[in-house]
Structures are given as structure tokens and as C-alpha cells.
N, CA, C and O atoms as a Tripos MOL2 file, in Angstrom:
@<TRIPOS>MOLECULE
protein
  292   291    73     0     0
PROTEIN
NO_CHARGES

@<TRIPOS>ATOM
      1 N           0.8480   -1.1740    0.0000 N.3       1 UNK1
      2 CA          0.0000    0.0000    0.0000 C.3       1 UNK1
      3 C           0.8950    1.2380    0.0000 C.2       1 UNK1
      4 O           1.9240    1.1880    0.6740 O.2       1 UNK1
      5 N           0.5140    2.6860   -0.9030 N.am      2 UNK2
      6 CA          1.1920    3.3380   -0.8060 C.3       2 UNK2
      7 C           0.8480    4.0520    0.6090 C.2       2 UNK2
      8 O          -0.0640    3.8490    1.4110 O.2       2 UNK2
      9 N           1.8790    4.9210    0.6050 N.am      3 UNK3
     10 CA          1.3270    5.8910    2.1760 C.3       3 UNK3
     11 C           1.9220    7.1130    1.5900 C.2       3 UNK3
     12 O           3.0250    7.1650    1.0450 O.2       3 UNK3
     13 N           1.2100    7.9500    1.7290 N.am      4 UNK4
     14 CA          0.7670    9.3780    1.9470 C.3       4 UNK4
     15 C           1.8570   10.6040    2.8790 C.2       4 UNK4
     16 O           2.6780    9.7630    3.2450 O.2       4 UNK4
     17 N           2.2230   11.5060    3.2850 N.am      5 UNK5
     18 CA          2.5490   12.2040    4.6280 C.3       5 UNK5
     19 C           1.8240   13.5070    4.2220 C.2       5 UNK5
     20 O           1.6870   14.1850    3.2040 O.2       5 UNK5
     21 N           1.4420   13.5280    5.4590 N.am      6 UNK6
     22 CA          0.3770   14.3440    5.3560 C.3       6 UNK6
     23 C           0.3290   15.0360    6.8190 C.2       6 UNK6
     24 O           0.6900   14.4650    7.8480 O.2       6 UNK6
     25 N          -0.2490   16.5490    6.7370 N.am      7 UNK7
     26 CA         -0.0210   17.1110    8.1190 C.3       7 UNK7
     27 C          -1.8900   17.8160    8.8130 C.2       7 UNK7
     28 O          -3.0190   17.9970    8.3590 O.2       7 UNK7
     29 N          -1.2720   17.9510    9.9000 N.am      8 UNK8
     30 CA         -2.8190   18.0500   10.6050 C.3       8 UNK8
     31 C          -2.4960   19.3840   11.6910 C.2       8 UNK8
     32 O          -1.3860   19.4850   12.2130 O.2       8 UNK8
     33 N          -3.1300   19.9600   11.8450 N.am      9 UNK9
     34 CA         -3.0930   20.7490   13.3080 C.3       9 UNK9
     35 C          -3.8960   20.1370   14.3020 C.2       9 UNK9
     36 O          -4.9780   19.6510   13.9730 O.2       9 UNK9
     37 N          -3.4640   20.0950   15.6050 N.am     10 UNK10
     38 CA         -4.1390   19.2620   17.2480 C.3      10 UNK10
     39 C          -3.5300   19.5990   17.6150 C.2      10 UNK10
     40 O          -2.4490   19.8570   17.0860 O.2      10 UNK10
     41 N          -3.9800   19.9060   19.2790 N.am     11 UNK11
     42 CA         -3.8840   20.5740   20.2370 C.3      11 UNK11
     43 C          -2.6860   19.9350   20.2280 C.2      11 UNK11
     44 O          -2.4250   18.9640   19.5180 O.2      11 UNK11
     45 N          -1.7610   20.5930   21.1990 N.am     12 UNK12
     46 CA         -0.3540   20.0030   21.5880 C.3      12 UNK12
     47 C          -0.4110   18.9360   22.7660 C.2      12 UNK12
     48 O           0.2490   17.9160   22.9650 O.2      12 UNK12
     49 N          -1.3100   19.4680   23.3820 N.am     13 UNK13
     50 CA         -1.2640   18.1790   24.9630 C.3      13 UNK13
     51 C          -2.0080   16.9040   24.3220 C.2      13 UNK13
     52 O          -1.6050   15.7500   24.4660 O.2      13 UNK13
     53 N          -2.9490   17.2110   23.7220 N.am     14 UNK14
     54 CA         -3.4910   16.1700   23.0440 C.3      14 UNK14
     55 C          -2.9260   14.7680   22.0330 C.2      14 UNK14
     56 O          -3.1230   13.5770   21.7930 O.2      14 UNK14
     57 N          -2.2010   15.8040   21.7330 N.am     15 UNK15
     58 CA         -1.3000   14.8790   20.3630 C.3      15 UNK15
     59 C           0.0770   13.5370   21.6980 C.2      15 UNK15
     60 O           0.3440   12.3360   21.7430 O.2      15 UNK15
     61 N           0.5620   15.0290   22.6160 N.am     16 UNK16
     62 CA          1.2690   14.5210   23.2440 C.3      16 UNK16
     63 C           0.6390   12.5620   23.9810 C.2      16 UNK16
     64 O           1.0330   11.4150   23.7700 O.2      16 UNK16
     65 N          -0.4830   13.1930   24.8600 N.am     17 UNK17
     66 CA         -0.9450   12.0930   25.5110 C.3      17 UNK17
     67 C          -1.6190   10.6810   24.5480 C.2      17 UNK17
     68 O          -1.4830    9.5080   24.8980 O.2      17 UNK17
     69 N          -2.4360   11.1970   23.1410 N.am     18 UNK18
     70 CA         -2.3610   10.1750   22.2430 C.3      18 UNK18
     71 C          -0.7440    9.3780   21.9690 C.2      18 UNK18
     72 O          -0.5220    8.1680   22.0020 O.2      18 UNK18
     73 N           0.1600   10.4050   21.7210 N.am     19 UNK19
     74 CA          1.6600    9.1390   21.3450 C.3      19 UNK19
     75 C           1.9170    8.5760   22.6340 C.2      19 UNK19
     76 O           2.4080    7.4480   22.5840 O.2      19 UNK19
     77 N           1.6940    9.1140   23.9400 N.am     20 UNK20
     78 CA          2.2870    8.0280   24.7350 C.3      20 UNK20
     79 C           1.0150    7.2160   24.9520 C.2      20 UNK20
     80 O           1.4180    6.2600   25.6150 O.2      20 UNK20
     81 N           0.3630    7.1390   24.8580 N.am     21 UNK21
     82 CA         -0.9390    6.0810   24.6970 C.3      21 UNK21
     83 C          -0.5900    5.0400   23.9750 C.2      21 UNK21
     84 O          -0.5190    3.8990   24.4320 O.2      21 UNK21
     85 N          -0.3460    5.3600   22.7890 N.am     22 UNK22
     86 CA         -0.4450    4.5340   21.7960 C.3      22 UNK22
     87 C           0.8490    3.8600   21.8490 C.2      22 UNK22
     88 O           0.9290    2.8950   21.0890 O.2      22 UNK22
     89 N           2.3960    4.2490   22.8990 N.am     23 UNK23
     90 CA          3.3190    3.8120   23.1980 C.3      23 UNK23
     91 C           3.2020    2.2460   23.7040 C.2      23 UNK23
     92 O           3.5930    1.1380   23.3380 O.2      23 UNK23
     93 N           2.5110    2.7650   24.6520 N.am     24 UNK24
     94 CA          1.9440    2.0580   25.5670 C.3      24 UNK24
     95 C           1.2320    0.7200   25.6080 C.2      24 UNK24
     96 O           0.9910   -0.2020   26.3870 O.2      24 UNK24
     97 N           1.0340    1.0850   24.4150 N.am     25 UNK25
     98 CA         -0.1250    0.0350   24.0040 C.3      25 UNK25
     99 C           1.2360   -0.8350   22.9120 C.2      25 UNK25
    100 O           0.9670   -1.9790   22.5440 O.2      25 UNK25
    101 N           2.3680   -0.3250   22.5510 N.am     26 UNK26
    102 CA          3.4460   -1.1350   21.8270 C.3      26 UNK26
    103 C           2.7000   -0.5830   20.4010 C.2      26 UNK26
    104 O           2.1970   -1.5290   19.7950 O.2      26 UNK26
    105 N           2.6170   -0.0040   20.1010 N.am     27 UNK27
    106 CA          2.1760    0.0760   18.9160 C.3      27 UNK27
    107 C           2.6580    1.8610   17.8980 C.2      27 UNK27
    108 O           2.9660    2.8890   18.5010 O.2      27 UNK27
    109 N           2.6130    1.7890   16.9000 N.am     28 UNK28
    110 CA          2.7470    2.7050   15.8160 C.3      28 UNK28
    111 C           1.4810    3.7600   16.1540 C.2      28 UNK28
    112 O           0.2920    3.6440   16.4510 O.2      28 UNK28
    113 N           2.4710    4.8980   15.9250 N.am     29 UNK29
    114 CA          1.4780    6.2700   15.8920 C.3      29 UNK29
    115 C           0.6970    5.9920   14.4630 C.2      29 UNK29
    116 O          -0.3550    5.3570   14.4060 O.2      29 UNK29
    117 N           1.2670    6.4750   13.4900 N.am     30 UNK30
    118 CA          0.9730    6.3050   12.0720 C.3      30 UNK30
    119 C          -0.4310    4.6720   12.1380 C.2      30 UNK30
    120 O          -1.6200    4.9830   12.0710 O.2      30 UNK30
    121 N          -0.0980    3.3250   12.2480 N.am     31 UNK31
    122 CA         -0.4700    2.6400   12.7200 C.3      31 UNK31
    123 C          -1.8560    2.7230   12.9680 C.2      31 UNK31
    124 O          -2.8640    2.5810   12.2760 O.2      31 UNK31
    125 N          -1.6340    2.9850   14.1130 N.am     32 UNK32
    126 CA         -2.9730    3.2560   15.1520 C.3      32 UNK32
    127 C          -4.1390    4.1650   14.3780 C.2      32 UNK32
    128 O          -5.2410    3.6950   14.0950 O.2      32 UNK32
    129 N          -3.6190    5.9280   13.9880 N.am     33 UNK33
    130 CA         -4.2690    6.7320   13.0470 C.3      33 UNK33
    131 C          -4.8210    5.7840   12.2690 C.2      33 UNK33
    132 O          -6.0390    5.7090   12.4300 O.2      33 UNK33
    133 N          -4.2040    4.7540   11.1950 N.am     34 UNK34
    134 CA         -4.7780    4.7130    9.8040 C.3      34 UNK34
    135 C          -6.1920    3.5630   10.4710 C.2      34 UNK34
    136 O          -7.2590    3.4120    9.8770 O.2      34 UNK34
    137 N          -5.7500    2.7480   12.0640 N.am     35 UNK35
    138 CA         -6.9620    1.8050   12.1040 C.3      35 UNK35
    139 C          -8.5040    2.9580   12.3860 C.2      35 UNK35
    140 O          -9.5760    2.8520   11.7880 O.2      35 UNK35
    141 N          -8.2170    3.8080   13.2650 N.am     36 UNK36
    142 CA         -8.9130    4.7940   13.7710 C.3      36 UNK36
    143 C          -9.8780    5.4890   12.4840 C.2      36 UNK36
    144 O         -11.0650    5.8030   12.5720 O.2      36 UNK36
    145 N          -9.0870    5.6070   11.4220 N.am     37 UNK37
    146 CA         -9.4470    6.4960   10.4360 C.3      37 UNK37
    147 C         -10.9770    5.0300    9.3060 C.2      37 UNK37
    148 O         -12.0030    5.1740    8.6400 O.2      37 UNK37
    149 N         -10.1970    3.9830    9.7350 N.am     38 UNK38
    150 CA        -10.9800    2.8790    8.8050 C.3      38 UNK38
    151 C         -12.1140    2.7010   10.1120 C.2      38 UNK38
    152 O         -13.3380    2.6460    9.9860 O.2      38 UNK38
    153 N         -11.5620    2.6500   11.0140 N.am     39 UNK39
    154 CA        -12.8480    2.1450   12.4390 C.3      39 UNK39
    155 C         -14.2720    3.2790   11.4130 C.2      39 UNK39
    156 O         -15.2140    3.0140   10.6670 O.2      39 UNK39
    157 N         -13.5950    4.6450   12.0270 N.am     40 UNK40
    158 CA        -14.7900    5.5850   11.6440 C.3      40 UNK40
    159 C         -15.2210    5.1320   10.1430 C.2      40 UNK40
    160 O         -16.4430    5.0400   10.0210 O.2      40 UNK40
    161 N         -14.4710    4.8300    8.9800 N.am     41 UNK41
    162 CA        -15.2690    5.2990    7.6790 C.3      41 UNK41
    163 C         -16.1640    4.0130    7.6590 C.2      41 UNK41
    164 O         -17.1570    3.9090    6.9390 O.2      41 UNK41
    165 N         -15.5980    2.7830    8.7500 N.am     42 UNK42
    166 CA        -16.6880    1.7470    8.8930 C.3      42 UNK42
    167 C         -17.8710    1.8570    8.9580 C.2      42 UNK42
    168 O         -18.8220    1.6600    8.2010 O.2      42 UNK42
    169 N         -17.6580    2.3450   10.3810 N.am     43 UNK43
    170 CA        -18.9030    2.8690   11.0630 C.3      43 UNK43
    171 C         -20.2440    3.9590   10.2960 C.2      43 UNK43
    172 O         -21.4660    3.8160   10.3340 O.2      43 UNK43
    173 N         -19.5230    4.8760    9.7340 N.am     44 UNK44
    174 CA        -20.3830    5.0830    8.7510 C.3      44 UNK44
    175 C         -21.1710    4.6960    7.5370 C.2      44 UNK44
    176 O         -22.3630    4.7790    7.2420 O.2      44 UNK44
    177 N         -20.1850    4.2820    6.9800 N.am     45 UNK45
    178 CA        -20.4230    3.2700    6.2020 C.3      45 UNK45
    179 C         -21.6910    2.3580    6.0590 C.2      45 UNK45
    180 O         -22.5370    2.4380    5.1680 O.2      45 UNK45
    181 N         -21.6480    1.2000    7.4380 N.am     46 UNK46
    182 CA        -22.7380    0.1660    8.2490 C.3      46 UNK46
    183 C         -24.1340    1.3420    8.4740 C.2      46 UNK46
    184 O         -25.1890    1.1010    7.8870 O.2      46 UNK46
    185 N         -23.9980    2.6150    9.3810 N.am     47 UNK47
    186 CA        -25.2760    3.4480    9.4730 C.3      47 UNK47
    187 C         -25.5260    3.7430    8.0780 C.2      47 UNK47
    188 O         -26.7540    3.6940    7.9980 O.2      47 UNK47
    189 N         -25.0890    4.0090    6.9900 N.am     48 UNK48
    190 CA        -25.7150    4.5030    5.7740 C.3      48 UNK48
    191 C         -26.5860    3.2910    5.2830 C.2      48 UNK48
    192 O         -27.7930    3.4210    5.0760 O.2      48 UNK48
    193 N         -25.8370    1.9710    5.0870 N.am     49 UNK49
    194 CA        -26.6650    0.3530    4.4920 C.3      49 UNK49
    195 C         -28.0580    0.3900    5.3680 C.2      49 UNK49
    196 O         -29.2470    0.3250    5.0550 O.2      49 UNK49
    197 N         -27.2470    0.5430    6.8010 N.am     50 UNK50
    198 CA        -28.2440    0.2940    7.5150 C.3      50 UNK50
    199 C         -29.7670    1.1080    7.4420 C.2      50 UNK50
    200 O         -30.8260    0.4950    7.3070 O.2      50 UNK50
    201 N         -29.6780    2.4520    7.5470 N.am     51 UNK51
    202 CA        -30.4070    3.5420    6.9410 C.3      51 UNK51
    203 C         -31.4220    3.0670    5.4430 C.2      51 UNK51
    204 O         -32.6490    3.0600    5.3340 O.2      51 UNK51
    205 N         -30.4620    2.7390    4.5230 N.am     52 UNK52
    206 CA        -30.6630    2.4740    3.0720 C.3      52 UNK52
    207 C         -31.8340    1.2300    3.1450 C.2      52 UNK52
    208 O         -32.8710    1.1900    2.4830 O.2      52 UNK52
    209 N         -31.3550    0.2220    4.1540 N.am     53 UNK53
    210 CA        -32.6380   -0.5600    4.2230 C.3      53 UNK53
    211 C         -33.8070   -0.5630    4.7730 C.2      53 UNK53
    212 O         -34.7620   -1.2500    4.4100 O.2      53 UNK53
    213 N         -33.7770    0.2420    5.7140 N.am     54 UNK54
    214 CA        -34.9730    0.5550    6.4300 C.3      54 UNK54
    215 C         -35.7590    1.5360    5.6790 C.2      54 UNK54
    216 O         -36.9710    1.3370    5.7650 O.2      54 UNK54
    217 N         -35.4040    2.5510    4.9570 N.am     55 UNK55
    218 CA        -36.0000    2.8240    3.8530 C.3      55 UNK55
    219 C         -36.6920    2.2430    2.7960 C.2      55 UNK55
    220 O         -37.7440    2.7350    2.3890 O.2      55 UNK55
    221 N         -36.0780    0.9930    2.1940 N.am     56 UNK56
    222 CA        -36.3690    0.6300    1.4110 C.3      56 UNK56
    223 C         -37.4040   -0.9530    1.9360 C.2      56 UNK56
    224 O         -37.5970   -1.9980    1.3150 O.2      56 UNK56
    225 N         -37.7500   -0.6290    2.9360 N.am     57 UNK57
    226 CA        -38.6200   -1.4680    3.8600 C.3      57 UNK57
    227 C         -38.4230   -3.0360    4.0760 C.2      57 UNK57
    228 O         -39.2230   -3.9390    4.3210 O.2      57 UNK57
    229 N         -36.5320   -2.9940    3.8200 N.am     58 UNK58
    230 CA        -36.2510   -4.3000    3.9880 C.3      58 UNK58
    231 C         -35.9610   -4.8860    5.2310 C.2      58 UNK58
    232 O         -36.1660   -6.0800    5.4460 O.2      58 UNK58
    233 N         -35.5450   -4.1920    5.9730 N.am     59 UNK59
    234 CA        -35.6850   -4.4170    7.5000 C.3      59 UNK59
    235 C         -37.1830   -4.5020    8.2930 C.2      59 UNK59
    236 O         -37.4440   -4.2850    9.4760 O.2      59 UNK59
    237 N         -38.1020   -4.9220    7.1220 N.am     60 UNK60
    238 CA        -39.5490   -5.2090    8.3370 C.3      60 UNK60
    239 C         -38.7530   -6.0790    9.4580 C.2      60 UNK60
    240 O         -37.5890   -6.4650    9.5650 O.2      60 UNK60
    241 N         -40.2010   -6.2320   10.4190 N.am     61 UNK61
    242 CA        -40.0530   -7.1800   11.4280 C.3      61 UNK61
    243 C         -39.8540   -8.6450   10.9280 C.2      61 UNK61
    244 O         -40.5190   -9.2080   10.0590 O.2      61 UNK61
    245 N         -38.8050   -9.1570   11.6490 N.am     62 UNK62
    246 CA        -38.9320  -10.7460   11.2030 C.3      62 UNK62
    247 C         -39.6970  -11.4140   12.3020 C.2      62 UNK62
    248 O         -39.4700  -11.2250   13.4970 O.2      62 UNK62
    249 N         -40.8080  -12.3720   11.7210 N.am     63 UNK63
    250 CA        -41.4010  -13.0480   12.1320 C.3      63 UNK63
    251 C         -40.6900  -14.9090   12.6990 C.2      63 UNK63
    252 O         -40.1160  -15.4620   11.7620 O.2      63 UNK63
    253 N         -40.7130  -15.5480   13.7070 N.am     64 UNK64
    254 CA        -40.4040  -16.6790   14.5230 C.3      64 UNK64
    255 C         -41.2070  -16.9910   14.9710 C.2      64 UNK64
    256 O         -42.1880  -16.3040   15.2600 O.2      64 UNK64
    257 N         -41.0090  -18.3660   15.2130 N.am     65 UNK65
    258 CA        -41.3240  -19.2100   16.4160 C.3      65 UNK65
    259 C         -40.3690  -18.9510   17.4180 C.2      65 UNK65
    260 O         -39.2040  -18.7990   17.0490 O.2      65 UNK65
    261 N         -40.6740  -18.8630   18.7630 N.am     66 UNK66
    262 CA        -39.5470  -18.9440   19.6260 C.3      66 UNK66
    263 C         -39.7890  -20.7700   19.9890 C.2      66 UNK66
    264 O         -40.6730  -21.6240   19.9200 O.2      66 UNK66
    265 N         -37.7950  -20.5660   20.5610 N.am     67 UNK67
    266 CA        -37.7660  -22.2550   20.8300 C.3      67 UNK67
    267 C         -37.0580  -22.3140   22.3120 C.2      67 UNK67
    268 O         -36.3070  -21.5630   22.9330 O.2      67 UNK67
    269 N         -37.6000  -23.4320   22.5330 N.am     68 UNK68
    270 CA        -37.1550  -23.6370   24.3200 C.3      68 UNK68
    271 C         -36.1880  -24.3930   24.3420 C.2      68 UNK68
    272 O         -36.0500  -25.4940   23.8080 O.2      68 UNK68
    273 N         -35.0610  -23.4320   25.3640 N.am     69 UNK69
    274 CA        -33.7360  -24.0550   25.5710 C.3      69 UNK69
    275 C         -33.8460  -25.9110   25.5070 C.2      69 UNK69
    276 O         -34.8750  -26.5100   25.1960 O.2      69 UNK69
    277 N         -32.8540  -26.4080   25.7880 N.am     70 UNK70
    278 CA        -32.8390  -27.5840   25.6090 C.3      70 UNK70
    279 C         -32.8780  -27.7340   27.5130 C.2      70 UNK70
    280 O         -32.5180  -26.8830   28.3260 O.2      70 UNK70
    281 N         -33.4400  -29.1060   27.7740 N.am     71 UNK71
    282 CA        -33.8990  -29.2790   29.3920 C.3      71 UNK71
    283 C         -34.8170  -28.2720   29.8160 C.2      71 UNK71
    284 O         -35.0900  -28.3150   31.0150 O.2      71 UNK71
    285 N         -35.3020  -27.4760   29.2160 N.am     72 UNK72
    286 CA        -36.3160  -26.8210   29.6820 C.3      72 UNK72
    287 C         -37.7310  -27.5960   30.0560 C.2      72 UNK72
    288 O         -38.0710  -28.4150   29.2020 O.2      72 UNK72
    289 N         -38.4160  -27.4940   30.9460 N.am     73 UNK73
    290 CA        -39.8960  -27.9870   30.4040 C.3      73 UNK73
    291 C         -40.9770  -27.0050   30.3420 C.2      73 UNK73
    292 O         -42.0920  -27.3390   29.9420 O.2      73 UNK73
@<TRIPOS>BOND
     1     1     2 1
     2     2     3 1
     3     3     4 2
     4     3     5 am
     5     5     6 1
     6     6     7 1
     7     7     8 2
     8     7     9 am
     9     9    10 1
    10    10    11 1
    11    11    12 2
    12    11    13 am
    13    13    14 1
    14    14    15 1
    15    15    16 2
    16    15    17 am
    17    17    18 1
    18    18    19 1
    19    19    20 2
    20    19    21 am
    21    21    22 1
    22    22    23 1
    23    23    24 2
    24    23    25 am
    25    25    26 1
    26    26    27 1
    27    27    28 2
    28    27    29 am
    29    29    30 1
    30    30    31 1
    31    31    32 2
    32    31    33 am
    33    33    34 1
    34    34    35 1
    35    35    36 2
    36    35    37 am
    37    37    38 1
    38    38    39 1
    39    39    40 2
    40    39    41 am
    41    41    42 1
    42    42    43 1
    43    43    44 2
    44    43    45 am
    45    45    46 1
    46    46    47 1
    47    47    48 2
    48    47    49 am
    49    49    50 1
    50    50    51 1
    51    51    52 2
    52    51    53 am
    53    53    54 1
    54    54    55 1
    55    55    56 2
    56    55    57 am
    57    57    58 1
    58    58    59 1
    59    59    60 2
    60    59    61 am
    61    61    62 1
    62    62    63 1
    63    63    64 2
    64    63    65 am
    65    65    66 1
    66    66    67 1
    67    67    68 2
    68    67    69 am
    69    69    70 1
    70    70    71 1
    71    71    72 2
    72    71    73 am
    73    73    74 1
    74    74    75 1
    75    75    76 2
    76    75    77 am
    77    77    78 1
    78    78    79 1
    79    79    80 2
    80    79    81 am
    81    81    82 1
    82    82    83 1
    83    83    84 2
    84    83    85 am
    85    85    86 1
    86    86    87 1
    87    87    88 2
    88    87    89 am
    89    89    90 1
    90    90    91 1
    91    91    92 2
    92    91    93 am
    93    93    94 1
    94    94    95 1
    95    95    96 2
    96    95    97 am
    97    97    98 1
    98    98    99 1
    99    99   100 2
   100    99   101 am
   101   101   102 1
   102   102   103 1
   103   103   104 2
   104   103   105 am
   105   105   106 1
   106   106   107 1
   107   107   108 2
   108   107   109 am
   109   109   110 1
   110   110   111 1
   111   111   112 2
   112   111   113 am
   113   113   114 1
   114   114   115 1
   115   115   116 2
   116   115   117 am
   117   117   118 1
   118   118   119 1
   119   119   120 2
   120   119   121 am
   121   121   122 1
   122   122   123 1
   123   123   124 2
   124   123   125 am
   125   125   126 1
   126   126   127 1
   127   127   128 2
   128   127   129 am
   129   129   130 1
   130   130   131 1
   131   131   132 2
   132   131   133 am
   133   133   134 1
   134   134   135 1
   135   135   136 2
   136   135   137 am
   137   137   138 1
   138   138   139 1
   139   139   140 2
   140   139   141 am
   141   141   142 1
   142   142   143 1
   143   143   144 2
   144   143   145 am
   145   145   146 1
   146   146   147 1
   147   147   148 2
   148   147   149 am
   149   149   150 1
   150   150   151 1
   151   151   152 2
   152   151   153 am
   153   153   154 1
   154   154   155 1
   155   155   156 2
   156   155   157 am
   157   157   158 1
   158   158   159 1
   159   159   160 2
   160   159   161 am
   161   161   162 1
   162   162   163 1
   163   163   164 2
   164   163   165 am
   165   165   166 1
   166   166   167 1
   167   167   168 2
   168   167   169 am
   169   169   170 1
   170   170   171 1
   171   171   172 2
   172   171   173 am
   173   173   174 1
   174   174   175 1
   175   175   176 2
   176   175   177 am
   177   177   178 1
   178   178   179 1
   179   179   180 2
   180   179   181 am
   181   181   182 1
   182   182   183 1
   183   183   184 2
   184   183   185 am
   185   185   186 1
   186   186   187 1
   187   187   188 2
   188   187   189 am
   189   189   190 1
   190   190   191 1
   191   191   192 2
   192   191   193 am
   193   193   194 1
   194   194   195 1
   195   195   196 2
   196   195   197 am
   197   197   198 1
   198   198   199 1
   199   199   200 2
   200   199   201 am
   201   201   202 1
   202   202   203 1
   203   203   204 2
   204   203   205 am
   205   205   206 1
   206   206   207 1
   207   207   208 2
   208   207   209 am
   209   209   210 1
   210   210   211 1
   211   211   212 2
   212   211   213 am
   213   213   214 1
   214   214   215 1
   215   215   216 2
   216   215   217 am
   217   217   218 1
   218   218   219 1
   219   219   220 2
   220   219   221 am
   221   221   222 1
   222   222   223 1
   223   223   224 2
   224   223   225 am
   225   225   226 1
   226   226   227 1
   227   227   228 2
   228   227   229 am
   229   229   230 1
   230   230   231 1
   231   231   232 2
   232   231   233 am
   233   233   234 1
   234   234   235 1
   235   235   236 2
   236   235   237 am
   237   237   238 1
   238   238   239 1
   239   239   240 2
   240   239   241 am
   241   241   242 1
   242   242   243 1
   243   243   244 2
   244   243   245 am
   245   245   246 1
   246   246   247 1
   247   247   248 2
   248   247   249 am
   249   249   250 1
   250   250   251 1
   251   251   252 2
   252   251   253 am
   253   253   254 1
   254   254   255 1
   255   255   256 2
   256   255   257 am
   257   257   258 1
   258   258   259 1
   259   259   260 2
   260   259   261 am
   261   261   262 1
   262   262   263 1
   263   263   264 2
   264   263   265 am
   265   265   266 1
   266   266   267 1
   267   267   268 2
   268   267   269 am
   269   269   270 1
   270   270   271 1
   271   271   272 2
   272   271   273 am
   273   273   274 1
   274   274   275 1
   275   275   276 2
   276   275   277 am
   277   277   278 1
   278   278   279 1
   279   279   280 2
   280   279   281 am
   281   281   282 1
   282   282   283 1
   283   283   284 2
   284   283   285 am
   285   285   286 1
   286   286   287 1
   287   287   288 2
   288   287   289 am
   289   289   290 1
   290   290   291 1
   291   291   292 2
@<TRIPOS>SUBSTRUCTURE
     1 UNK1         2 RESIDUE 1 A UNK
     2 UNK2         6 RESIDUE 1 A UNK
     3 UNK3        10 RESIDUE 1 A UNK
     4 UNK4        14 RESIDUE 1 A UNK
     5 UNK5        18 RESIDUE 1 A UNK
     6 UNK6        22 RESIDUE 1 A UNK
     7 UNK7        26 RESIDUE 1 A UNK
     8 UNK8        30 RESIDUE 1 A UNK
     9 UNK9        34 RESIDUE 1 A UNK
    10 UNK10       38 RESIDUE 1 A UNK
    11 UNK11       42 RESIDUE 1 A UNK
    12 UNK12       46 RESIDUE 1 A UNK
    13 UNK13       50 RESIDUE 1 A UNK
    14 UNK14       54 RESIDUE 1 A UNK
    15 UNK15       58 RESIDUE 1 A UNK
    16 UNK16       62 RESIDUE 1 A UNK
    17 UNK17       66 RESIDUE 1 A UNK
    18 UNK18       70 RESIDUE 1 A UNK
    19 UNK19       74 RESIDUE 1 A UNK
    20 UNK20       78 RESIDUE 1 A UNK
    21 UNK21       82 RESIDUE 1 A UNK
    22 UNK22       86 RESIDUE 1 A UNK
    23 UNK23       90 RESIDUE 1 A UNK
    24 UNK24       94 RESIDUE 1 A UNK
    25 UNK25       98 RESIDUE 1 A UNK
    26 UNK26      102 RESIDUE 1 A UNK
    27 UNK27      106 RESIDUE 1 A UNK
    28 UNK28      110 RESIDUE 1 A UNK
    29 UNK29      114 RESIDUE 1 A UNK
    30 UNK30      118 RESIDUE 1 A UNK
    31 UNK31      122 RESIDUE 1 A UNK
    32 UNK32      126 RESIDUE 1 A UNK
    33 UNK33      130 RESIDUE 1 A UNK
    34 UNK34      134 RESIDUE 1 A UNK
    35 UNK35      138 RESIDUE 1 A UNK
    36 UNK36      142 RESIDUE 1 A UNK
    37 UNK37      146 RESIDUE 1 A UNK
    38 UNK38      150 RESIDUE 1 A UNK
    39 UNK39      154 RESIDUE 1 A UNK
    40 UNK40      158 RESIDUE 1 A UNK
    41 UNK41      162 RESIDUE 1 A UNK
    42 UNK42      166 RESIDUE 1 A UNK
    43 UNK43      170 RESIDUE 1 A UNK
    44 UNK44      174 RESIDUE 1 A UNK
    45 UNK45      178 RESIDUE 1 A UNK
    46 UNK46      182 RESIDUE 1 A UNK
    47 UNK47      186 RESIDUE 1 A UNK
    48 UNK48      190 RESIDUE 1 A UNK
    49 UNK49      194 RESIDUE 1 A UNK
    50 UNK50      198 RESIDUE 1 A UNK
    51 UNK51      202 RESIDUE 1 A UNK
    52 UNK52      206 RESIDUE 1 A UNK
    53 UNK53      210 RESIDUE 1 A UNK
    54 UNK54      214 RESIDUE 1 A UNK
    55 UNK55      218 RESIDUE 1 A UNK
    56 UNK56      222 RESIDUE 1 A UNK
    57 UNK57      226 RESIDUE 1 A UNK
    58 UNK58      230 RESIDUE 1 A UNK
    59 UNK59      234 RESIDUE 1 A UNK
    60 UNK60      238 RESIDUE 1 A UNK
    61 UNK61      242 RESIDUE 1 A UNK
    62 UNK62      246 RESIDUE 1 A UNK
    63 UNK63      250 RESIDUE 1 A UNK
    64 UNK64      254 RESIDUE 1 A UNK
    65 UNK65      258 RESIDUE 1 A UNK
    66 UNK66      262 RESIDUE 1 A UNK
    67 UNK67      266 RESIDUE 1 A UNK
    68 UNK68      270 RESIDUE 1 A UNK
    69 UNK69      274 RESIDUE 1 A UNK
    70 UNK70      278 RESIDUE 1 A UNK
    71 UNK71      282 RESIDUE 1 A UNK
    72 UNK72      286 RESIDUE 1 A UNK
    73 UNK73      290 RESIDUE 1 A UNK
């Protein structure tokens, strides 16, 4: 994969306590950012489908039988 460098402005204490965080944790600054950056475009991502079907009235209610644990009586 290629990679990019690229710059940002953040607070200074902020940035600070994220790198030793992420020290901490044994892990890559750079790293960590790019999972953070895919977590979110996930997450959006899933609410838009999710959105998209309930619109399109594919998420009705699903209908069951419920079933009784096993040893139940």
C-alpha cells in the first residue's frame, strides 16, 4: 500500500498524551491513526446500508417461532 505524509493541526497536549498512549499500548502512531481512520469510515459506512434498508422497507419485522432451551420444560 502506498502511504501518503500528510499534516494536521491538534492541540499540543493532546497529540502529546495520544503518542504516549499509543506507546503504551506497543504500537505505531501512524499505525494506530490509519486503524482509527478505517474504524470511523466503517462505522459510517454500516449506518448509511443500515439507513438504506430501512427505507427501502427491507428491515420489516422478522417473524419466529420462539424455541425452548434444551432441558427446559
Amino acid at each position: 500500500m502506498a502511504k501518503v505524509k500528510t499534516s494536521v493541526y491538534i492541540d499540543r497536549e493532546l497529540w502529546r498524551r495520544f503518542r504516549e498512549y499509543v506507546r503504551r499500548k506497543g504500537g505505531e502512531v501512524s499505525e494506530y491513526l490509519e486503524s482509527v481512520i478505517e474504524d470511523a469510515m466503517f462505522e459510517d459506512a454500516l449506518v448509511r446500508e443500515l439507513s438504506d434498508l430501512i427505507e427501502e422497507g427491507s428491515a420489516d419485522e422478522i417473524d419466529f417461532e420462539p424455541v425452548a432451551p434444551e432441558g427446559a420444560r
